[in-house]
N, C-alpha and C positions, 0 to 999 in steps of 0.2 A: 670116502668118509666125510661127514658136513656135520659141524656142531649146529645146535639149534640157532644160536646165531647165524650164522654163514647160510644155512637152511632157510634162514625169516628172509636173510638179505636177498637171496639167490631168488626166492618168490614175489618182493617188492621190483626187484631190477624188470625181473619179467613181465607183471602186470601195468608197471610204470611203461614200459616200451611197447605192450598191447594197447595200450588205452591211449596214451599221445604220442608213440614213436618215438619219444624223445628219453635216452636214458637220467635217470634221476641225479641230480649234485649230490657231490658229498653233503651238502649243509643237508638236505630233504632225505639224506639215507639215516645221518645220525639223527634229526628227530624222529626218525619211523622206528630206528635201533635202541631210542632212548639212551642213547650216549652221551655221555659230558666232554670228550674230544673228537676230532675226528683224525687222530690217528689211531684211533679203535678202527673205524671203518677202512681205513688203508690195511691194519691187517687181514682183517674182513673179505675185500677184495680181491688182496695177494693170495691168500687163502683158495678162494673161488679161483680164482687164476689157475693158479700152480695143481690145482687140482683135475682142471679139461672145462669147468663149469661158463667162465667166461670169458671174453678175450676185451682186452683195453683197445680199442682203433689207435690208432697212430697217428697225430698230426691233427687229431681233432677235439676238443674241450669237448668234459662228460661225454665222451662215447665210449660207453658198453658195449658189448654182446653179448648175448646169452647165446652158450651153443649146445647146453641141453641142461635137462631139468633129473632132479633124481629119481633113477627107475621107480621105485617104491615108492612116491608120492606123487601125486595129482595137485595140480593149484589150482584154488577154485578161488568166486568171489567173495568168498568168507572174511575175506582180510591176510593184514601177515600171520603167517604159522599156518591158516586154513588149508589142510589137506586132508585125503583121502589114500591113504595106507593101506597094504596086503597086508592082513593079518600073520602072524606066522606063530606057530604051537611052540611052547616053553618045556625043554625038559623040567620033567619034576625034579626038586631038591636041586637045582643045580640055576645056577646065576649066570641070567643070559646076557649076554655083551651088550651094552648100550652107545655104541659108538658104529652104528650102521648105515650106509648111507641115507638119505635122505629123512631119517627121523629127527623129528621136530625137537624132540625131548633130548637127543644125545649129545652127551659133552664132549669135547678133546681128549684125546686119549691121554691119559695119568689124570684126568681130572677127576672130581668126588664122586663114587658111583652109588647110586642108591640099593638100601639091602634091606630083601623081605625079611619077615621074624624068620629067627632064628631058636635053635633048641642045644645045651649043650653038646650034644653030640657035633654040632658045627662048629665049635669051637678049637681056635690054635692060641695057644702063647706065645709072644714073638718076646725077647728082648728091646726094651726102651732103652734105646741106648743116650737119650737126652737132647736138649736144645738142638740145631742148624748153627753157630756161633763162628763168626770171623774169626781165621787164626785159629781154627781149634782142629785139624784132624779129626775124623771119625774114631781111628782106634783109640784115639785120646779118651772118646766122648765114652766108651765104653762101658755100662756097666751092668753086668748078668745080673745082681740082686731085684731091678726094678725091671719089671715085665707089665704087657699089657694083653690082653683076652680079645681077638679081633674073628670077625664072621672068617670063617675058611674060603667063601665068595670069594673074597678080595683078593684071595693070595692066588699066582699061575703056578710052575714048578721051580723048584730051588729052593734058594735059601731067600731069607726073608726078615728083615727088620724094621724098627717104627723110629722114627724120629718125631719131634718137638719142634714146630717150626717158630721160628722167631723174624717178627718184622713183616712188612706188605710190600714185599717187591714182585708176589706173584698172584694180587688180588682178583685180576682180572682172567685170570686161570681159575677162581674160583676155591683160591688158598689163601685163609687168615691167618694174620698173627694168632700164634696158639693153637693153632691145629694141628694134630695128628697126624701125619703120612706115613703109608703102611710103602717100602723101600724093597724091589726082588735086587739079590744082590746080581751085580752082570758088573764086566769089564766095557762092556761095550754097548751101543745103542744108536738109533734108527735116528735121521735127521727129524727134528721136530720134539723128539722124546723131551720129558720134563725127567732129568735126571739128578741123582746128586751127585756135585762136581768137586773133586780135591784141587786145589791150582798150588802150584810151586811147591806141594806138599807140606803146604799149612793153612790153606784157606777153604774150610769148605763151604761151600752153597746151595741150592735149591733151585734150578735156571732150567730154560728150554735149550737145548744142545742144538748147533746147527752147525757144519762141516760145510766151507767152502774152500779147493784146493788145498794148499798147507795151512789155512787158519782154521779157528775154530773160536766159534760165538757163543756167549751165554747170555742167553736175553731174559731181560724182565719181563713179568707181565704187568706192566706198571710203565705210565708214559714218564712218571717223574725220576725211570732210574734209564739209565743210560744200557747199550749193548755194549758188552767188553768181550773186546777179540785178544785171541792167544796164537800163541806160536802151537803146534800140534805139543810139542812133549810138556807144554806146562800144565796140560790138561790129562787128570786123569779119572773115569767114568765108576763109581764105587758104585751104581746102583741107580735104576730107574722106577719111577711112580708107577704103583699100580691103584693105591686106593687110601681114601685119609677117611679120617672118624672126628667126628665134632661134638661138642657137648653145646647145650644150649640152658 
């Protein structure tokens, strides 16, 4: 799976290495990514990495590899994003996954997924159950009287509720202060998931979960907040991102 980012970068590394052999610097990847850091593009990379896309050499400044390209797209000399894609047919009524390999358009999985019109019949009422707020528990935040009307798209099977999010620590996930995130409820979850996290049993959060031996990481999507690692029982996993709603 490739966000459209990691998709743009995976097609510049490539054409940069066809055309002068030489893989591109970080400084020449984030102005091509239009980035204001370049530990966006360190994700970016690891990202590519960790997924078979490319490999770091060893021992040698700026060296890439590219060891393949995504089935589903062709890179042509269009520029970045420039591809040629297999089409593939949409069940009716039914909201097709946007996190596919090599599409240009597709976010990180839990990130904002776009929804065709809708008709009441599509519709579910989840429980708002209010803010994301330090120190606050979920069943704290609790409250059945305020509800919110979300496309049934967004939702997979289970249970399911909406949080309130507060603050930008997950901007670059494509989550603002004050947005809506639509919450499947799960105990549990996949490394990378953008889940929401209870720590010591008073802090909850909005972070990307990530499991290395007995620790466990919650990371921002945000360079100005730090990674806070945990001992495994200080964490506990009350539900992961499938889909947020924004008002404009």
């Amino acid at each position: 799976m490739l966000t459209r980012k990691q998709h743009d970068l995976l097609i510049f590394i490539h054409e940069k290495l066809e055309n002068s052999g030489v893989s591109p610097s970080f400084e020449e990847m984030k102005e091509a990514m239009k980035l204001k850091s370049k530990s966006g593009i360190h994700r970016l990379v690891t990202g590519l990495e960790e997924r078979g896309f490319i490999r770091r050499l060893a021992h040698r400044a700026r060296a890439l590899e590219v060891l393949r390209l995504p089935d589903s797209a062709v890179p042509t000399r269009g520029g970045i994003g420039a591809t040629t894609t297999r089409p593939t047919a949409a069940p009716r009524n039914r909201l097709m996954p946007r996190v596919v390999e090599g599409n240009p358009n597709a976010p990180m999985p839990g990130t904002p997924v776009s929804v065709s019109p809708y008709n009441a019949r599509d519709i579910v009422t989840l429980p708002l159950y209010g803010r994301i707020a330090a120190g606050t528990p979920i069943e704290a935040l609790r409250d059945m009287s305020t509800q919110i009307d979300v496309p049934i798209g967004l939702l997979g099977n289970g249970d399911h509720y909406a949080l309130e999010v507060a603050g930008d620590s997950m901007v670059d996930a494509g989550i603002m202060d004050g947005d809506t995130v639509i919450i499947q409820k799960s105990e549990n979850a996949e490394n990378g998931t953008i889940v929401v996290a209870l720590v010591d049993d008073l802090e909850v959060t909005l972070k990307r979960l990530r499991r290395k031996g007995n620790s466990v990481a919650l990371e921002a999507a945000n360079p100005a907040y730090e990674t806070r690692i945990f001992g495994p029982d200080r964490v506990k996993v009350q539900g992961r991102l499938v889909g947020l709603l924004r008002r404009y």
